[in-house]
N, CA, C and O of each residue as an XYZ file, in Angstrom:
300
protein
N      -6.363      1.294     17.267
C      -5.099      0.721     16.854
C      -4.733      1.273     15.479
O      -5.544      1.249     14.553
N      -3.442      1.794     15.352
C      -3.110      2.446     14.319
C      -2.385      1.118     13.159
O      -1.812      0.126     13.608
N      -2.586      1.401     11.530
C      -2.316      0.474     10.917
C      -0.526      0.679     10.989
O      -0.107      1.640     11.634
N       0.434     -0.222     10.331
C       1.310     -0.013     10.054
C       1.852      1.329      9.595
O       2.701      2.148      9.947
N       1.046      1.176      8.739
C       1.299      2.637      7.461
C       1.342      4.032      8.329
O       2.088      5.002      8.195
N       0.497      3.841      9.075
C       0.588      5.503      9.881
C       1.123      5.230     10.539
O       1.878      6.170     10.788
N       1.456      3.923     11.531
C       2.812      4.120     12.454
C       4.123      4.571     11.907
O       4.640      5.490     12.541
N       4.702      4.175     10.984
C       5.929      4.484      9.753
C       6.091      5.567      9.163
O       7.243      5.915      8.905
N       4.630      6.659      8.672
C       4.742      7.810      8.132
C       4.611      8.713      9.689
O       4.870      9.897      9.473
N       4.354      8.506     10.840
C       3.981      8.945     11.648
C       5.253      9.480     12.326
O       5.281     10.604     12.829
N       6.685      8.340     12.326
C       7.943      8.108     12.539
C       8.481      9.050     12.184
O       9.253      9.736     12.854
N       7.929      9.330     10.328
C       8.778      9.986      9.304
C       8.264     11.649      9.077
O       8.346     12.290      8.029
N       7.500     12.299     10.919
C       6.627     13.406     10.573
C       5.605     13.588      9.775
O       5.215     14.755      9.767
N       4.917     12.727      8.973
C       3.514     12.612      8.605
C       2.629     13.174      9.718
O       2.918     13.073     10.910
N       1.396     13.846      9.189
C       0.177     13.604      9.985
C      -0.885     13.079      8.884
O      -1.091     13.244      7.682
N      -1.768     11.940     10.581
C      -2.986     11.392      9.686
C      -3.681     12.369      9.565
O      -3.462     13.327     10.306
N      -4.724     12.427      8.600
C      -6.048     12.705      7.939
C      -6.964     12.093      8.605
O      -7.577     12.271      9.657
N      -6.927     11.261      7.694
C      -7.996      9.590      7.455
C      -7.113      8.761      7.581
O      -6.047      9.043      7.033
N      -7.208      7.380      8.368
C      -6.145      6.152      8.367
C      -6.644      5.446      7.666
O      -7.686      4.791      7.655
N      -5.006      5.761      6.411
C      -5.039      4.896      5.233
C      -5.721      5.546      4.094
O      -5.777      4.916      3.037
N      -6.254      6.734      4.169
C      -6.443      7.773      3.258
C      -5.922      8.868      2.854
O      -5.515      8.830      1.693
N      -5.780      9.917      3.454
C      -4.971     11.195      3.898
C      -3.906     11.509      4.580
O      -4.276     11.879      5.694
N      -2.484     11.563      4.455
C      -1.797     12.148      5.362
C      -0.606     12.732      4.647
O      -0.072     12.521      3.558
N      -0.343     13.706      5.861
C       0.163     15.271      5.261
C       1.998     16.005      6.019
O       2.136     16.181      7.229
N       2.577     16.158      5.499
C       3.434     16.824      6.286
C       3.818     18.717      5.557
O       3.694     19.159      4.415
N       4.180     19.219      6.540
C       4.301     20.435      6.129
C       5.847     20.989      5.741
O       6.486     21.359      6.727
N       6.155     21.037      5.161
C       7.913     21.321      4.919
C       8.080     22.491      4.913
O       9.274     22.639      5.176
N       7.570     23.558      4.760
C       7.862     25.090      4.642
C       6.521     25.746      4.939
O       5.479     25.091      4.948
N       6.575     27.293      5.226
C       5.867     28.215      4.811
C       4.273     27.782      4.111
O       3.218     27.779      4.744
N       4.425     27.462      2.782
C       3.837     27.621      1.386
C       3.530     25.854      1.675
O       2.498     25.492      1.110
N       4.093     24.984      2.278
C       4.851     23.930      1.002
C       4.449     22.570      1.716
O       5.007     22.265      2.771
N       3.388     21.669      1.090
C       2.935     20.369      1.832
C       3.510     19.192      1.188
O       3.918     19.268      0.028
N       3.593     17.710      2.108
C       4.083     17.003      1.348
C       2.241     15.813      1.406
O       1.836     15.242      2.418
N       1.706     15.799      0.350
C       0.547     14.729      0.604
C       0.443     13.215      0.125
O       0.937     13.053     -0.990
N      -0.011     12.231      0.627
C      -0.104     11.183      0.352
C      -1.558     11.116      0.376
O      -2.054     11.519      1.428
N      -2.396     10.694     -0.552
C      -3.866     10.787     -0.903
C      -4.067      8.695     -1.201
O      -3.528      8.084     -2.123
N      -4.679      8.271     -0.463
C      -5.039      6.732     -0.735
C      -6.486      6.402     -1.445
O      -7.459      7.097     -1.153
N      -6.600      5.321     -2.387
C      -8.018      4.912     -2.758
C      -7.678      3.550     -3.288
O      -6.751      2.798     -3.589
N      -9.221      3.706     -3.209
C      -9.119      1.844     -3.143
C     -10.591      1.668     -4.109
O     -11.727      2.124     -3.976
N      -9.801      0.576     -5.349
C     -11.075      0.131     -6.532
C     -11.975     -0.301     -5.702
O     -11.737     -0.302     -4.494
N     -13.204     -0.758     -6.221
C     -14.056     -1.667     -6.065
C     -13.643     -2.870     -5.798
O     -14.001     -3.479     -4.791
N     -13.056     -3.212     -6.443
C     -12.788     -4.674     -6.747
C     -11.395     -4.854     -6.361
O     -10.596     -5.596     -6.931
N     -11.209     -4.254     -5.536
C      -9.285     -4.612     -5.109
C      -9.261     -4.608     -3.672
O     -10.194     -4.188     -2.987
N      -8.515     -4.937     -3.358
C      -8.709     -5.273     -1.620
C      -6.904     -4.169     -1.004
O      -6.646     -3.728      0.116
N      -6.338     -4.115     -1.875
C      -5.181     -3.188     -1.308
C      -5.266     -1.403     -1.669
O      -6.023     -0.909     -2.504
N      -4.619     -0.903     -1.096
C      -5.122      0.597     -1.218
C      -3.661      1.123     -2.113
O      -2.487      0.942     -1.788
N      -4.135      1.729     -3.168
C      -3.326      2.478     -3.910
C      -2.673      4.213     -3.586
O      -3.291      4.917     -2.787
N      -1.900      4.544     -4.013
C      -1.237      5.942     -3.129
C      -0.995      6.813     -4.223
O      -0.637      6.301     -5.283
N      -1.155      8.270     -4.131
C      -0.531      8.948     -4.774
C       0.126      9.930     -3.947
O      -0.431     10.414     -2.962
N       1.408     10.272     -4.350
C       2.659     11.299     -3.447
C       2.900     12.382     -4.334
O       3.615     12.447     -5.335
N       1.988     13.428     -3.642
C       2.691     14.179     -4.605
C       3.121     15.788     -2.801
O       2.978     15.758     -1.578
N       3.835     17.236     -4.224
C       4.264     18.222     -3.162
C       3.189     19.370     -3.726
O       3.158     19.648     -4.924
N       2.331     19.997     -2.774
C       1.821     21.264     -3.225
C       2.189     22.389     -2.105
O       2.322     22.520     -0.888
N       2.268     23.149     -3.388
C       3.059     24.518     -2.488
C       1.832     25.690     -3.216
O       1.502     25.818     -4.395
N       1.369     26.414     -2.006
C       0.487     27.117     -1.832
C       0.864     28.601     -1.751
O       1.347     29.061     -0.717
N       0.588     29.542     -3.119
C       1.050     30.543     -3.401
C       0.510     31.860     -2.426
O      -0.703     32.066     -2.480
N       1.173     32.596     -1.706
C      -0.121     33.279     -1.255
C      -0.968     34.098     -2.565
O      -2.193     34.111     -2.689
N      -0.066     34.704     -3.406
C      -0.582     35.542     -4.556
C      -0.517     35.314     -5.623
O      -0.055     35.970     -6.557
N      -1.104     34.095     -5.566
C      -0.805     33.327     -7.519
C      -1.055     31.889     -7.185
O      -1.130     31.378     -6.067
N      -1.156     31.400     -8.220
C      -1.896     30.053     -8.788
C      -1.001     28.753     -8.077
O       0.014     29.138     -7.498
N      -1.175     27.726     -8.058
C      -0.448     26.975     -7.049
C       0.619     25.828     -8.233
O       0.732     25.648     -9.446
N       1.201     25.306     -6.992
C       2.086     24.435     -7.798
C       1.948     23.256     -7.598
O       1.209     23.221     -6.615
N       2.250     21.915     -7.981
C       2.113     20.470     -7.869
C       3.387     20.056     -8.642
O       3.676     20.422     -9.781
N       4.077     19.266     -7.870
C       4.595     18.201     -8.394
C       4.620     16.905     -7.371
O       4.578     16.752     -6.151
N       4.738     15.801     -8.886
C       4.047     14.738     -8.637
C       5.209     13.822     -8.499
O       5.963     13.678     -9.462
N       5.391     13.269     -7.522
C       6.192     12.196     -6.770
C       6.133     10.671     -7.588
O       7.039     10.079     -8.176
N       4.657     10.278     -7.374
C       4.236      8.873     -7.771
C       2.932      8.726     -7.584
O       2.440      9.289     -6.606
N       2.246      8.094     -8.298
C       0.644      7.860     -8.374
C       0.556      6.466     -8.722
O       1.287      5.915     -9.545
N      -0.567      5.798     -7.923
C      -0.891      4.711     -7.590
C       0.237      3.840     -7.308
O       0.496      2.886     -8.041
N       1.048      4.182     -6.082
C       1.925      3.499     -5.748
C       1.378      2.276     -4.662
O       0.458      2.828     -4.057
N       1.501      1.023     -4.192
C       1.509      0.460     -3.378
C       1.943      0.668     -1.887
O       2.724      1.616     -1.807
N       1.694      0.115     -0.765
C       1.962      0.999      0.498
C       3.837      1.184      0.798
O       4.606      2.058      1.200
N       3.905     -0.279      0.293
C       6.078     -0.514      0.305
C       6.454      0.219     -0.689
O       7.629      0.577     -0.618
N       5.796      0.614     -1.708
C       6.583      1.447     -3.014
C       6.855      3.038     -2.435
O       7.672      3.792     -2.964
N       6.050      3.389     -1.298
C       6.189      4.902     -0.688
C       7.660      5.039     -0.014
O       8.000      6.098      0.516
């Protein structure tokens, strides 16, 4: 049974990874969109970071960063 979260990014062309950890969409060539999840010790909800990496073939890569430690509704 899939959680919410990957049913919704799943909708929105996501692919899972890990459910509720990893998931990925590809927008171009070069160019990913990732959602990376973790979760404290001591916290019971899973935190998100969104960011875009675009993968150079001949040179150093790029990142930009969407949002980090977002909540699952803040995505």
């Amino acid at each position: 049974m899939s959680s919410r979260l990957t049913e919704e990014l799943a909708a929105l062309g996501f692919l899972c990874g890990i459910e509720m950890i990893v998931y990925s969409q590809n927008t171009g060539a070069y160019t990913m969109l990732i959602i990376e999840g973790s979760r404290a010790k001591n916290e019971s909800l899973y935190r998100y970071d969104f960011y875009k990496q675009t993968f150079y073939p001949h040179g150093s890569n790029k990142v930009t960063v969407y949002g980090e430690k977002l909540t699952a509704p803040q995505l």
